[in-house]
N, C-alpha and C positions, 0 to 999 in steps of 0.2 A: 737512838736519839734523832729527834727533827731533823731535817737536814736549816739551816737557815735561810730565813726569808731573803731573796735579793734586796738589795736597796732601792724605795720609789724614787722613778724616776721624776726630774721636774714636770711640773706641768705645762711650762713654757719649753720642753725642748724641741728640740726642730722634728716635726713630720714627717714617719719613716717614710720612705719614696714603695711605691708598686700599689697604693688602692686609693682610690680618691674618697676623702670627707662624705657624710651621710647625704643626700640631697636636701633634704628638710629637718632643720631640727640642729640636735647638737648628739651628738653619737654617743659619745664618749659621755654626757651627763645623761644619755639616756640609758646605757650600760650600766654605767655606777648604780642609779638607781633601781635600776631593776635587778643588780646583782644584789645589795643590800635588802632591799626584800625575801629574795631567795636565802640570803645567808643568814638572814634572821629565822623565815620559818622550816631551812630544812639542813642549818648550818656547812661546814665549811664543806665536810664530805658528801652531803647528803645532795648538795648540785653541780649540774654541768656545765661548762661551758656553753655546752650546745640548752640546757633550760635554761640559760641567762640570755644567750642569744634570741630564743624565741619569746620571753618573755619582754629583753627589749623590742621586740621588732626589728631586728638585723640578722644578717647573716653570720654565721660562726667565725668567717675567714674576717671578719670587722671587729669583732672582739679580740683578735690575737693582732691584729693591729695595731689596737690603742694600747691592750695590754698582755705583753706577750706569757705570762704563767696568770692562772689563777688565784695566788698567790701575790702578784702585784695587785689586779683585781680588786682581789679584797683588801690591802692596803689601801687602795685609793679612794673605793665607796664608803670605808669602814672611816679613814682620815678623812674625808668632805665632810662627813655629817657632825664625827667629833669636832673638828678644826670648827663650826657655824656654834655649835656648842661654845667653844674658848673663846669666839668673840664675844658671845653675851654675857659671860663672864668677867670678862675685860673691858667692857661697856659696863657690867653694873659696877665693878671697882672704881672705874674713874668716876661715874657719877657720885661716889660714895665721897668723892675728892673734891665735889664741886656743889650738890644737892644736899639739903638735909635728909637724913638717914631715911626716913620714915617717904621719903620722895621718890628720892630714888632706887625703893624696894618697890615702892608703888609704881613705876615705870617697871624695872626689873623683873618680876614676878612673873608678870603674862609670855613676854617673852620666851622664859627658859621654860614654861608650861605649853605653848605653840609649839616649839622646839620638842619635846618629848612629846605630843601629839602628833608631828610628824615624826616623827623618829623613832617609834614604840620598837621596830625590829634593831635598831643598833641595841638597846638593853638589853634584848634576845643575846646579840651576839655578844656583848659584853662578860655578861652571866656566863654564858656557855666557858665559852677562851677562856677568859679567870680563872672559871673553876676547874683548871685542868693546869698542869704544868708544860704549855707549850711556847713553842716561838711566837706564835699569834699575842698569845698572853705575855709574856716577854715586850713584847715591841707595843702593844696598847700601854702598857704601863708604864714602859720609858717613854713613849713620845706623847700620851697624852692622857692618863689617867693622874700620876704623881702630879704632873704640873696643873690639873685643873682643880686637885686638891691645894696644890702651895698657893692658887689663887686664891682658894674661897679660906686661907688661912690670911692671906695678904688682908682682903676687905675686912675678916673678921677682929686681926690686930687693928686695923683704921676705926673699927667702932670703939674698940674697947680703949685705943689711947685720945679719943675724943669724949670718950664720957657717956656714948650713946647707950651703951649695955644695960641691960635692968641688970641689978645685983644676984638678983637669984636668976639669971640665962643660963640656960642648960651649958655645960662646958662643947666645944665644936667637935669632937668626937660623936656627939647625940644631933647636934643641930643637922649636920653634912648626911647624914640619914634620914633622917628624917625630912629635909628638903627634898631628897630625893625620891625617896617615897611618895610625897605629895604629888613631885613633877612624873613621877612616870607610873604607878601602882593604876591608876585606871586606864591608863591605853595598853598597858600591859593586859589587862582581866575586863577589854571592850566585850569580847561574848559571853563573857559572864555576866557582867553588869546587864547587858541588852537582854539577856533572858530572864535573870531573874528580875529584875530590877525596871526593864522597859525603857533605858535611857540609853541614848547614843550617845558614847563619849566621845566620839569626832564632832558631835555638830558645832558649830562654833558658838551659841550660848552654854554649853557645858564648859567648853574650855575656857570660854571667861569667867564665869561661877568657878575653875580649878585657880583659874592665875591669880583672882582675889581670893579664895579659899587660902594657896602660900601667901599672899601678905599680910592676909590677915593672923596665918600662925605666927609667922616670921615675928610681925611688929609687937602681937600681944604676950610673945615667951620669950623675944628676946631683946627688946629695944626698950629704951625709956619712954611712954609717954611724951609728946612735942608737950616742950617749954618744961619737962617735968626738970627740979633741981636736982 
């Protein structure tokens, strides 16, 4: 059996003493992210400390600084990019509190489709963990897979005891995949798309054709028409 993940530490805690901060830059968000890359394209076994280190541009002994197992590591790069995820998420709930529906999807949409264009390796990593029965998997799912499910169940109760819902909307078992799909299915299959297909799905007009692409699912299968009775 795993052994279990230690617990991450704050990010506010005080600065172990013996190596001084990076010169330029920020160390530590450049470690995360370049660990995340790594653990997306060659998961968790598959890199080293020392190819995280060269791929942020640091030294090995600065990675064990900020964070002392590999294993915190990836906690931490793995938590930033979910935790930016559960904001937009919680941004599009309260706007659901304050905007009509059909608005504040239209805000909403582009967002969490930037966000999975940046973020194409956390699904990597997502997929991978899930689908095995480990502590990685274990701990994504307590700290932030269930609760960004009970979110998009929260916004989903707010349409429907508002009225918003077309009668025939897919029930949210169907919708919460298929959102998802939308937000991450092309940055996930970019060299496929670019080869067969000829289009960059990084360049920033594809990804707004993607962010309108979900509002426009979202509003036509699952929302009432604005002013509809």
């Amino acid at each position: 059996m795993p052994a279990p993940i230690p617990a991450l530490a704050s990010p506010d805690a005080p600065r172990r003493r013996g190596r001084p901060a990076k010169a330029a830059g920020d160390a530590a968000g450049d470690i995360r992210r370049a660990a995340l890359q790594l653990f997306g394209r060659q998961g968790f076994e598959g890199c080293s400390v020392v190819d995280i280190a060269r791929a942020a541009g640091v030294a090995k002994p600065l990675v064990h600084y900020h964070y002392q197992t590999k294993e915190l590591l990836w906690q931490a790069a793995v938590g930033e990019a979910l935790a930016q995820l559960q904001h937009h998420l919680a941004e599009l709930t309260a706007r659901l509190s304050a905007l009509p529906p059909h608005e504040a999807f239209r805000h909403g949409a582009p967002l969490l489709v930037r966000h999975a264009a940046q973020h194409a390796a956390l699904v990597r990593i997502v997929v991978e963990e899930t689908g095995r029965a480990s502590e990685r998997a274990a701990w994504l799912l307590r700290e932030h897979l269930i609760p960004m499910y009970d979110a998009a169940r929260v916004g989903w109760l707010q349409l429907q005891h508002a009225g918003a819902l077309r009668p025939d909307a897919p029930p949210i078992e169907h919708v919460i995949p298929s959102v998802l799909g939308l937000m991450h299915f092309a940055f996930l299959e970019a060299e496929v798309i670019q080869r067969a297909l000829g289009h960059d799905v990084q360049s920033p007009a594809y990804v707004a054709r993607q962010g309108e692409l979900l509002y426009q699912w979202f509003a036509t299968q699952c929302l009432r028409a604005p002013h509809q009775p």
